[in-house]
C-alpha positions in Angstrom: 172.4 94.8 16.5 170.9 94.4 20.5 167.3 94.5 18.8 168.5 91.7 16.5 169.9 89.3 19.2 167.2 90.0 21.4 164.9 86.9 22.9 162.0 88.7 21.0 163.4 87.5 17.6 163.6 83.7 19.0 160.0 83.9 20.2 159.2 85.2 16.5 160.9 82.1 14.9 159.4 79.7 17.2 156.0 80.8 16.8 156.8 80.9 12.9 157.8 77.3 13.3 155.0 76.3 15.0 152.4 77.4 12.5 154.8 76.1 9.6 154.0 72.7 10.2 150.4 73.1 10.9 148.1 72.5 7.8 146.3 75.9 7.4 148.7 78.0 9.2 151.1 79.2 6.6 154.3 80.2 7.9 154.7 83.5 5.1 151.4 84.6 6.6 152.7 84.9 10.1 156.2 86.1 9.0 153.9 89.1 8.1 152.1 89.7 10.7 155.3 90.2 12.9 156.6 92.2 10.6 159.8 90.7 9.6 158.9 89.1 6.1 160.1 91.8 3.5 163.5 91.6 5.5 163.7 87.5 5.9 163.0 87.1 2.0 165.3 90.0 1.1 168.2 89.1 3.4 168.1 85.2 2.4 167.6 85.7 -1.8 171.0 87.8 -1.5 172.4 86.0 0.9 176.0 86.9 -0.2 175.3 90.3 0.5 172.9 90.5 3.5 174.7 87.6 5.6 177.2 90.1 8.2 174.8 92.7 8.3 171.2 90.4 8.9 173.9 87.7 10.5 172.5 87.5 14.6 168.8 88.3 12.9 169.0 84.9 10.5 170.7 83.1 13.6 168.0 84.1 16.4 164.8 84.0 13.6 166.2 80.8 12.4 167.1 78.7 15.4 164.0 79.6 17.3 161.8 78.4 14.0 164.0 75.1 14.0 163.1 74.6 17.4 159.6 75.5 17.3 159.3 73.2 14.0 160.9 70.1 15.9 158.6 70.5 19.1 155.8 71.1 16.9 156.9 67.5 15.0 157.2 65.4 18.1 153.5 66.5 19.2 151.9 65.8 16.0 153.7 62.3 16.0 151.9 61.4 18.9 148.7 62.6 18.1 148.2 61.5 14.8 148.8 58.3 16.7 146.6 58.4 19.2 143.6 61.2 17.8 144.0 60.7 14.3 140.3 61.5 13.3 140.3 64.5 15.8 143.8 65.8 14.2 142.7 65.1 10.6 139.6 67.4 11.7 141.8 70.1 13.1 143.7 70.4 10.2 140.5 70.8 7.9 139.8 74.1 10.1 142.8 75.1 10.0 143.0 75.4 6.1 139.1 76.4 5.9 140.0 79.0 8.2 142.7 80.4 6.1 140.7 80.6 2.8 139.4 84.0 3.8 142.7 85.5 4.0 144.4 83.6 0.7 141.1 85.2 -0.9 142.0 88.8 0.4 145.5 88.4 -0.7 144.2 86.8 -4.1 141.6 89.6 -4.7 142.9 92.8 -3.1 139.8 94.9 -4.3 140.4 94.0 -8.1 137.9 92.8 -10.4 138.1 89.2 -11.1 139.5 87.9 -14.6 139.1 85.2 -17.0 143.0 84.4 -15.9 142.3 84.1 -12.5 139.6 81.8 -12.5 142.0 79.7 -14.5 144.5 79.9 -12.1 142.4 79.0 -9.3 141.2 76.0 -11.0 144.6 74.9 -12.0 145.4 74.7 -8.5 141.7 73.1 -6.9 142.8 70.4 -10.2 146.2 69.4 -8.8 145.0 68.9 -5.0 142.1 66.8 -6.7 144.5 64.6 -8.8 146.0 63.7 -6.1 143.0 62.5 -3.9 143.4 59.0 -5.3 146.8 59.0 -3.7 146.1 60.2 -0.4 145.5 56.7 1.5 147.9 54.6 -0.4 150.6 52.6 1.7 153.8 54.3 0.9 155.5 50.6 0.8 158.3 49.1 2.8 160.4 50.5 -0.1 159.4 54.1 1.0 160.9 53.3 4.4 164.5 52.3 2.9 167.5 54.5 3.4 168.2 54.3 -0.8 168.4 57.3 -3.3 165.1 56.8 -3.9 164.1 57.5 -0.2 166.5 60.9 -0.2 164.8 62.5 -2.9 161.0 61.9 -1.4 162.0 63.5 1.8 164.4 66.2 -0.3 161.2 67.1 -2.2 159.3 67.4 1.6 161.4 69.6 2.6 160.9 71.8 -0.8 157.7 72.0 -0.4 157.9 73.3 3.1 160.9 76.1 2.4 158.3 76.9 -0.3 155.3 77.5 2.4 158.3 79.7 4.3 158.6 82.1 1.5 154.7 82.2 0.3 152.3 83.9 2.1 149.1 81.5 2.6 150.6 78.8 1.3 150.7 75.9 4.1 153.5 73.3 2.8 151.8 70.5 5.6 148.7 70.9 4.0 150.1 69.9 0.8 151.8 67.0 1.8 149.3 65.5 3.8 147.4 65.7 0.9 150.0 63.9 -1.1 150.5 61.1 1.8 153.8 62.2 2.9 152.8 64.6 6.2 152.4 61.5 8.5 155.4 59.0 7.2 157.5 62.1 7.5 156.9 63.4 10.9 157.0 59.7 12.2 160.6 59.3 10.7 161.9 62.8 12.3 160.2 61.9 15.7 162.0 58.5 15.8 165.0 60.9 14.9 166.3 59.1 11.8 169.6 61.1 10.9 168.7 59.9 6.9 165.1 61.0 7.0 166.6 64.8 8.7 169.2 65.6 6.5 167.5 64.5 3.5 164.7 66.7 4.7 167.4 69.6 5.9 169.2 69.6 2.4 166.0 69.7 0.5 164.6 72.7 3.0 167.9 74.4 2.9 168.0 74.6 -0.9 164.4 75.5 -1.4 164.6 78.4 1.0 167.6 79.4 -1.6 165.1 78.6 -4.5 162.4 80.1 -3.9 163.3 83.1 -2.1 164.4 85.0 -4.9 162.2 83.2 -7.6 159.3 84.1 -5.2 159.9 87.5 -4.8 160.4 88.3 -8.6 157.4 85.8 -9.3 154.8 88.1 -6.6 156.1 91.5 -8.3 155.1 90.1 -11.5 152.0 88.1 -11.3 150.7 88.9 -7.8 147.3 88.7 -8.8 148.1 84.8 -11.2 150.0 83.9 -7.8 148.0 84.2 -5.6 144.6 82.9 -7.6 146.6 79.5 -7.5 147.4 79.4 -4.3 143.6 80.4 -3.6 142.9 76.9 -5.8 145.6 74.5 -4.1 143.8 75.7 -0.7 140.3 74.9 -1.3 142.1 71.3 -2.9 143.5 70.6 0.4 140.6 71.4 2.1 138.8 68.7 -0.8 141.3 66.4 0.1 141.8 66.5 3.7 138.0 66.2 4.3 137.8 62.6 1.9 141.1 61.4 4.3 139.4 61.8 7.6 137.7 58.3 8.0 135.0 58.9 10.8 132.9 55.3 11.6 131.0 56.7 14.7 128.2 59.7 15.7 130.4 60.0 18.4 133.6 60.4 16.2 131.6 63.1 13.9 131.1 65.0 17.1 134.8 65.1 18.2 135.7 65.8 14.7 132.9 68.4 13.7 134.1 70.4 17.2 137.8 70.0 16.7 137.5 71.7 12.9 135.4 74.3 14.8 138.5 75.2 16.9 140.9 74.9 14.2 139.0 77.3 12.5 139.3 79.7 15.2 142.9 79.1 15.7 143.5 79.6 11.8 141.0 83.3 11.9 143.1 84.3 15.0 146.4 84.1 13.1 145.0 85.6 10.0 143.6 88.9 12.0 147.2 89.2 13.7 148.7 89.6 10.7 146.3 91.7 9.3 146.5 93.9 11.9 150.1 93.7 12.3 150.9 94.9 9.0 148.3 97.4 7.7 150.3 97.4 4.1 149.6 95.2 1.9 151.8 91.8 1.1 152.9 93.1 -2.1 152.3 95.9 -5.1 149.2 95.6 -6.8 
């Protein structure tokens, strides 16, 4: 019970919720390379059962991830606003970085089937259909308090309890593809109460969603899975690469050094794991 309340755990959730809302840096990955996935995604799909005993370990995982996710927020608010070509370049190596890893989970020394390649292109298709959206002015609509409103953030914040529960899956990535990352993290920095809790409910629920689904999902078609997964990350990679305008030589520079480092950062959270774990993700 001490081990559970322990400082440790809080440090664990806040580094969790850091990479969560990074493009590239999926949040499952890292979950596993501290060692405390099998137990998150076990105690929260049986919740009913799992909430006295895993209680102080949900609480100290969970509120250092919150915090970690909201710091992370209010950073990325003001640098997309004042680097945005330099941030849209981090981000690219951040999700080129991870492709070696989303391979290694998507491969894991099998042969590679008809099926798979399928799945892999199913998922490159999706990020590339929606390219074409990736600029487009949300609308003074978007930014209305209405139904309408509730269920664009509710589906942001399913998408990122969805990156929670799969490994190599970056949610951020995702939805900056889809033009929601930036509106989003402006609305939660100027702390709209609508834009949170519309964001909270949808998170909330999807972490119940997928939790469960997920698990039965990987023990079933791990190999399927992950091969779309390996497809929606070289999409983003598509899609975040056609969204970084650069005008200037001198902006290409900044931009080709800062996906340098966010490949580096990206490699270095991919090694931890792997050498965190030394079993693998899931049966083969």
């Amino acid at each position: 019970m001490s081990e559970d309340r322990s400082l440790r755990n809080v440090i664990i959730g806040f580094i969790i919720g850091v990479g969560s809302v990074l493009p590239g840096v999926s949040g499952g990955i890292l979950a596993v390379g501290f060692g405390i996935y099998e137990r998150l995604v076990t105690a929260v799909g049986n919740i009913r059962e799992r909430l006295k005993p895993d209680f102080w370990f949900l609480l100290t995982i969970g509120g250092g991830l919150a915090f970690g996710a909201g710091i992370t927020v209010l950073g990325l608010d003001y640098a997309f606003g004042n680097y945005t070509v330099m941030m849209m370049c981090l981000f690219l190596g951040l999700v080129a970085g991870q492709v070696p890893e989303v391979w290694n989970l998507a491969r894991n020394d099998e042969g590679i089937k008809p099926l798979y390649v399928a799945m892999a292109v199913i998922g490159l298709a999706v990020m590339a259909v929606l390219l074409p959206f990736e600029n487009a002015a949300p609308g003074t609509d978007f930014y209305a308090n209405d139904l309408t409103a509730a269920a664009v953030f509710m589906f942001c914040g399913l998408i990122m309890a969805m990156a929670k529960i799969v490994p190599g899956l970056s949610g951020t990535a995702i939805l900056l593809a889809m033009g929601l990352f930036t509106v989003s993290i402006e609305r939660v920095a100027d702390m709209d109460l609508f834009v949170i809790a519309s964001l909270g409910i949808g998170f909330v629920a999807g972490i119940f969603l997928f939790a469960r689904m997920m698990s039965d999902v990987l023990e079933r078609f791990p190999r399927e899975t992950y091969y779309l997964i390996f497809g929606l990350t070289l999409g983003s990679i598509i899609v975040i690469l056609f969204s970084a305008e650069i005008d200037t030589l001198a902006e290409a520079a900044v931009g080709v050094a800062a996906a340098i480092v966010g490949i580096l950062i990206s490699l270095a959270f991919a090694k931890y794991g792997g050498n965190e774990t030394g079993a693998p993700l899931m049966k083969p």
